[in-house]
N, C-alpha and C positions, 0 to 999 in steps of 0.2 A: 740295040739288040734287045731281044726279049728274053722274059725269062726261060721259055719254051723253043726258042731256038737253038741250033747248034750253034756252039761256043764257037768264034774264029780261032784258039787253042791255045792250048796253054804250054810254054818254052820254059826248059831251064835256065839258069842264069847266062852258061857262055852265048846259048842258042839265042836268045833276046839279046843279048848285046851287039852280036853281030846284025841285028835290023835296028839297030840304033835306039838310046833313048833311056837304055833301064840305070844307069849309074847315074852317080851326084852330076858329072861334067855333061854327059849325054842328057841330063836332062834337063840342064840347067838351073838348078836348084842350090840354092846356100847349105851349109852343110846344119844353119841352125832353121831351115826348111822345113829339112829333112829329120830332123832329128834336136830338137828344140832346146836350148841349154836348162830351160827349168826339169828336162827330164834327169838332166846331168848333175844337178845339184845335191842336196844334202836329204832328198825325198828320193825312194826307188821308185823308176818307170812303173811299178807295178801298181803301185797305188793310185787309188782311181781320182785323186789330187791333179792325175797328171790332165785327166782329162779338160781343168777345168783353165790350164795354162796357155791352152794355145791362142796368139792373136793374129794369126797369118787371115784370118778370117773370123766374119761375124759367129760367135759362137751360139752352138756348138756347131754350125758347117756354112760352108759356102751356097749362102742363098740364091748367089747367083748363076748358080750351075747347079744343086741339088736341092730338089723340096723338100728333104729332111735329112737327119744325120744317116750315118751306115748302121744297120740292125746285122748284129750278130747273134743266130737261133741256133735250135736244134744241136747244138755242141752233145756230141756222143763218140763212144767208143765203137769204130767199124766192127759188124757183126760177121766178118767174112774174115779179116783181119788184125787181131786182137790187140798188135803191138802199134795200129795204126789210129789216128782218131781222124773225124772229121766233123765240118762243120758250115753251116751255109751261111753266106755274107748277101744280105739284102740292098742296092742302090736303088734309088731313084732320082732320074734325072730330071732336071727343070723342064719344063714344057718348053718346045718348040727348040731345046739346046740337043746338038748333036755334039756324042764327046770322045776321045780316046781315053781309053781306060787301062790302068795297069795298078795289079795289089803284089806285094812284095811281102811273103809271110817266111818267118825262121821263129824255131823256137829259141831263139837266143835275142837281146835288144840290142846288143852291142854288135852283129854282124849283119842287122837287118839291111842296113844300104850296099853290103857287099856282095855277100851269098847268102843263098838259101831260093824257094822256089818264086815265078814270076808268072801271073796271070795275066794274059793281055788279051784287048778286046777294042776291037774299033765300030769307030760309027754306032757310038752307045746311043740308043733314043730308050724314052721311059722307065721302065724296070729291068736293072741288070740283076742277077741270082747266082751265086757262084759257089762252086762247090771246095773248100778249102780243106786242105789234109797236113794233118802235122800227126810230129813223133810224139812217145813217152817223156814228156815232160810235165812242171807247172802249169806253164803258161807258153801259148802262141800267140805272138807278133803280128802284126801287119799293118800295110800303110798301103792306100790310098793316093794314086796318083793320076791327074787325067790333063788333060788339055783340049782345047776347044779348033777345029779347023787346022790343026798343025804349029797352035802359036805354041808360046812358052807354057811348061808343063808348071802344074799348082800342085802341092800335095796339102793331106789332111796329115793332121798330128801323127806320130806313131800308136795304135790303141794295143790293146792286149786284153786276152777272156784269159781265165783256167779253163785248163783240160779236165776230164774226168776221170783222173788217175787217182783220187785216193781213196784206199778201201779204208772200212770202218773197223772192218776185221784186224788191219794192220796199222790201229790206231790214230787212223785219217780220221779228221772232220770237216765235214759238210756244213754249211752256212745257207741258208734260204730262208729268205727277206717276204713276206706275206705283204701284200696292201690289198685291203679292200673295201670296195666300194666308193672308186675316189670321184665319179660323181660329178665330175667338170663339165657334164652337159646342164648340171644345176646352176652356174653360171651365167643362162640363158634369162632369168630371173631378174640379174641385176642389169641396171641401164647404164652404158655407158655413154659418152658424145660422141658425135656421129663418126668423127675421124679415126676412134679406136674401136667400130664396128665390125670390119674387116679383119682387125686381127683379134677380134674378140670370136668372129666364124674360125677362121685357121687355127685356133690354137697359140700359135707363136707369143703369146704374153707371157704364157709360163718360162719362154725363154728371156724374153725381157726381165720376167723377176727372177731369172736363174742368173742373169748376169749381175742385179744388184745384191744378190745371195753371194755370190764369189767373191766380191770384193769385202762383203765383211757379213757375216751371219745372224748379225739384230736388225738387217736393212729390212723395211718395212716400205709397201710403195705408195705412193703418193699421183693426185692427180686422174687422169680418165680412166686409169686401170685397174684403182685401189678396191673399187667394192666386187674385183672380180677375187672373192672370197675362196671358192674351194682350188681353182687355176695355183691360187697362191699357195696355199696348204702342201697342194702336190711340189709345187718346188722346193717348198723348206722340205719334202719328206726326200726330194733326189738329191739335194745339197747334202743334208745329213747323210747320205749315202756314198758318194762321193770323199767325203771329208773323212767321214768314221767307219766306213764300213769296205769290207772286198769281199762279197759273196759270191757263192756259184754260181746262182740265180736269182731270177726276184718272181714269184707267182704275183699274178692279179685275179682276182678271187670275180670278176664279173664287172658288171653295171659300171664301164667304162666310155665304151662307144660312144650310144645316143641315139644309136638306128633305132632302137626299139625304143625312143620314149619321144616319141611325134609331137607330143603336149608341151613340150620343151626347143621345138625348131623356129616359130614363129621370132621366141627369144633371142635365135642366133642369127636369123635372119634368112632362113630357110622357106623354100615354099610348103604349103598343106593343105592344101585343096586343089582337086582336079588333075592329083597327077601323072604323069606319063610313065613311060618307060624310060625313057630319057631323066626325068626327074626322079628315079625310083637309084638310076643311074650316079647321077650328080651327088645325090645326099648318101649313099653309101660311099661315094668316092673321098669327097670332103670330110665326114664324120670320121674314117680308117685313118685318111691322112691327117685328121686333126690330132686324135690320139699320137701317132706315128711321130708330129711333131712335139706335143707335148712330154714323150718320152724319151727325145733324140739326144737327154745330155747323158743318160744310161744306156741308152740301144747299141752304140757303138762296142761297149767294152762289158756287159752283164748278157748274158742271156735272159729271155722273159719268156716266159707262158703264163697261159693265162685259159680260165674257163670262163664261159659264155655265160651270160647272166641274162633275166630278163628284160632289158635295157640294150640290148647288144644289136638286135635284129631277125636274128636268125631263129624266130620262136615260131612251130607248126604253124601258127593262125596271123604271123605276120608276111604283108603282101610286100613286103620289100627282101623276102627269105633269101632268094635267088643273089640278089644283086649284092646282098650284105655278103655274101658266103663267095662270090666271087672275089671281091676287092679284099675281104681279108684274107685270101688268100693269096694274094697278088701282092697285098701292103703290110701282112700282117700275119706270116706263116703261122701256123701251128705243126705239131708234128701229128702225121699218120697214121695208118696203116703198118706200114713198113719201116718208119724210123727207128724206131724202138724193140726191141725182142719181145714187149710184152700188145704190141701191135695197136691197136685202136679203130676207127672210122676212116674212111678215104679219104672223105673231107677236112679230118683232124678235129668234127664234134667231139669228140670222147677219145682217147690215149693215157698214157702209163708209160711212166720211167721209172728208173732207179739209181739214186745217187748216191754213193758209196759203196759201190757191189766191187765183187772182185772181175775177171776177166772174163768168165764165166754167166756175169749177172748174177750171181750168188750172195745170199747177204744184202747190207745196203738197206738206205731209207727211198721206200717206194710212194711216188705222189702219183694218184690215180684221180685224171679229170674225167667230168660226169658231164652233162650236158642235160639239165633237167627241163626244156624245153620245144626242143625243136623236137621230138617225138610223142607230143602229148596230140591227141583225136582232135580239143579242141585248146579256145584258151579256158583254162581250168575257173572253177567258179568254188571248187570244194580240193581239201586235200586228198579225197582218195584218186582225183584226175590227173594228179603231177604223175609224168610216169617215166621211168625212161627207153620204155619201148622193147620191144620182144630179145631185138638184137643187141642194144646198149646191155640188158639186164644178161643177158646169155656171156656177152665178153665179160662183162665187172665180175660174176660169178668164177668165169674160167679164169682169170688174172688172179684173183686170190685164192683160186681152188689148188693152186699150184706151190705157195706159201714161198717156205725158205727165205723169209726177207725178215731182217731184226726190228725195221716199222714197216706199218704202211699207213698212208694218209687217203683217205680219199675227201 
């Protein structure tokens, strides 16, 4: 299913049980599957430790069924709604793998495998996109179950985000993690032997050193994949995060991708000359998805945003704008237009939130992305050409012309 198709629907608990499958015995599943005893231990599920426990699969996911972990974005307060939150869950399935799908969210951990709501979806191909709704709590739950052809059902760990329930007004605090400029297309630099070339395109090393991070945090790596210098970096920075931190979210400040820095493809093993549409195709595909994996041991359980940097692709005078701005919308939501009260771009160039407002949006620390690229005449050669365009400057103006907020960042 795609993301832009209608959903096959979504059932509540009794409604799904009666077409078989959603329980521990119906699905076949152990109950430490399902719900894993390191969560049960002397660490609360909440902590993002939990993520790093699971062995039911190569971590952090089942490479053999999805090409990168579940991204959980856009976590907001329903504007229609107040008492209501929601939140969209990104899959991506393995290529040529057709899957059944089903996610089990409650805001409680302890009654996840009983009650609470059931998304199900059959005959998953490529990208599933799910729209998830929880109550007034901390935190919403959810897990992850699918199977392939009708065989036995596999699930992913139990993960968990915060909701955006705490005002600042009422002595809530907000946590938001900054990284920028991490830069792991400058990895294209270092040569590796030929057998780690492949996963030196994908990404996936950062999960190889995320797995020797887990088991003890002075592990340093050794071998074909040692001089991939900044890959590493980024993992001691999600290990640290993981281990010591539970934020709201994590911004990424830009110059993540790689669409936009050509001079650095040959590095990865990319083509750069002569290319197609098809090739304009591939390297926006791979580049989103590299990222996508390289962030997959926080996408599950943090939400991320992130602004566009010159490095990203999607800059007025780069010919790849089109197809960068597809796939990251496909692999790598942003939010809208419409997500937010304080609105943004269609495309999700440019948007505004506010984290710790009250129900209202009142109050609260407001982070406003800017997009200083993709609306400049050309590529700029002087500072007075960086611009953000008639329409960018008219929203940023109306979004703070409106105030009421204790910060704002932009």
């Amino acid at each position: 299913m795609r993301a832009n198709e209608k959903p096959p629907g979504r059932f509540d608990r009794r409604g799904f049980l009666k077409l078989g499958g959603a329980g521990l015995a119906a699905a076949g599943l152990s109950p430490r599957i399902l719900y894993p005893d390191a969560l049960n231990g002397l660490e609360p599920p909440f902590l993002l430790q939990s993520q790093l426990c699971g062995e039911e699969f190569p971590f952090p996911y089942d490479e053999l069924n999805f090409e990168c972990a579940e991204r959980i974005y856009n976590v907001r307060r329903s504007q229609t709604d107040k008492s209501t939150f929601l939140a969209n869950l990104n899959l991506v399935v393995k290529g040529g793998k057709t899957l059944d799908i089903k996610v089990l969210v409650n805001e409680s951990p302890d009654i996840l495998p009983t009650r609470g709501a059931v998304y199900a979806f059959y005959g998953v191909r490529d990208v599933l996109d799910i729209l998830l709704t929880g109550f007034d709590s901390p935190r919403l739950f959810y897990q992850v179950q699918y199977r392939e052809a009708r065989g036995s059902w596999k699930a992913h760990t139990p993960r968990s985000f915060k909701l955006p329930s705490q005002s600042l007004a009422d002595g809530g605090k907000i946590t938001a993690i900054l990284i920028s400029d991490d830069h792991t297309f400058d990895d294209a630099d270092y040569d590796v032997p030929d057998a780690f070339k492949p996963v030196k395109l994908t990404g996936d090393y950062v999960n190889a050193f995320m797995r020797g991070l887990s088991a003890k945090s002075s592990w340093k790596p050794s071998g074909g994949l040692a001089p991939l210098k900044n890959g590493f970096t980024l993992a001691q920075t999600l290990n640290y995060i993981l281990t010591n931190e539970d934020p709201d979210f994590i911004i990424n400040l830009g110059d993540a991708s790689g669409i936009g820095a050509n001079y650095k493809w040959k590095g990865l093993g990319l083509p750069t000359t002569n290319l197609t549409e098809a090739d304009h195709e591939y390297i926006s595909r791979i580049l989103w998805m590299r990222m996508r994996k390289m962030y997959s041991a926080v996408t599950p359980s943090i939400p991320f945003y992130m602004a566009l940097g010159n490095h990203d692709g999607e800059e007025s005078w780069n010919s790849l704008r089109a197809s960068a701005t597809k796939w990251r919308k496909k692999l790598f939501a942003f939010p809208d237009l419409a997500t937010f009260p304080e609105g943004g771009h269609p495309d999700g160039n440019y948007y505004a939130f506010t984290a710790g407002a009250d129900t209202n949006n009142r109050g609260g620390a407001q982070f406003i992305f800017l997009d200083v690229c993709r609306f400049c005449d050309q590529a700029p050669k002087k500072p007075e050409e960086w611009t953000l365009g008639s329409e960018q400057l008219k929203w940023f103006e109306r979004v703070l012309s409106k105030g009421g907020k204790d910060f704002s960042f932009a």
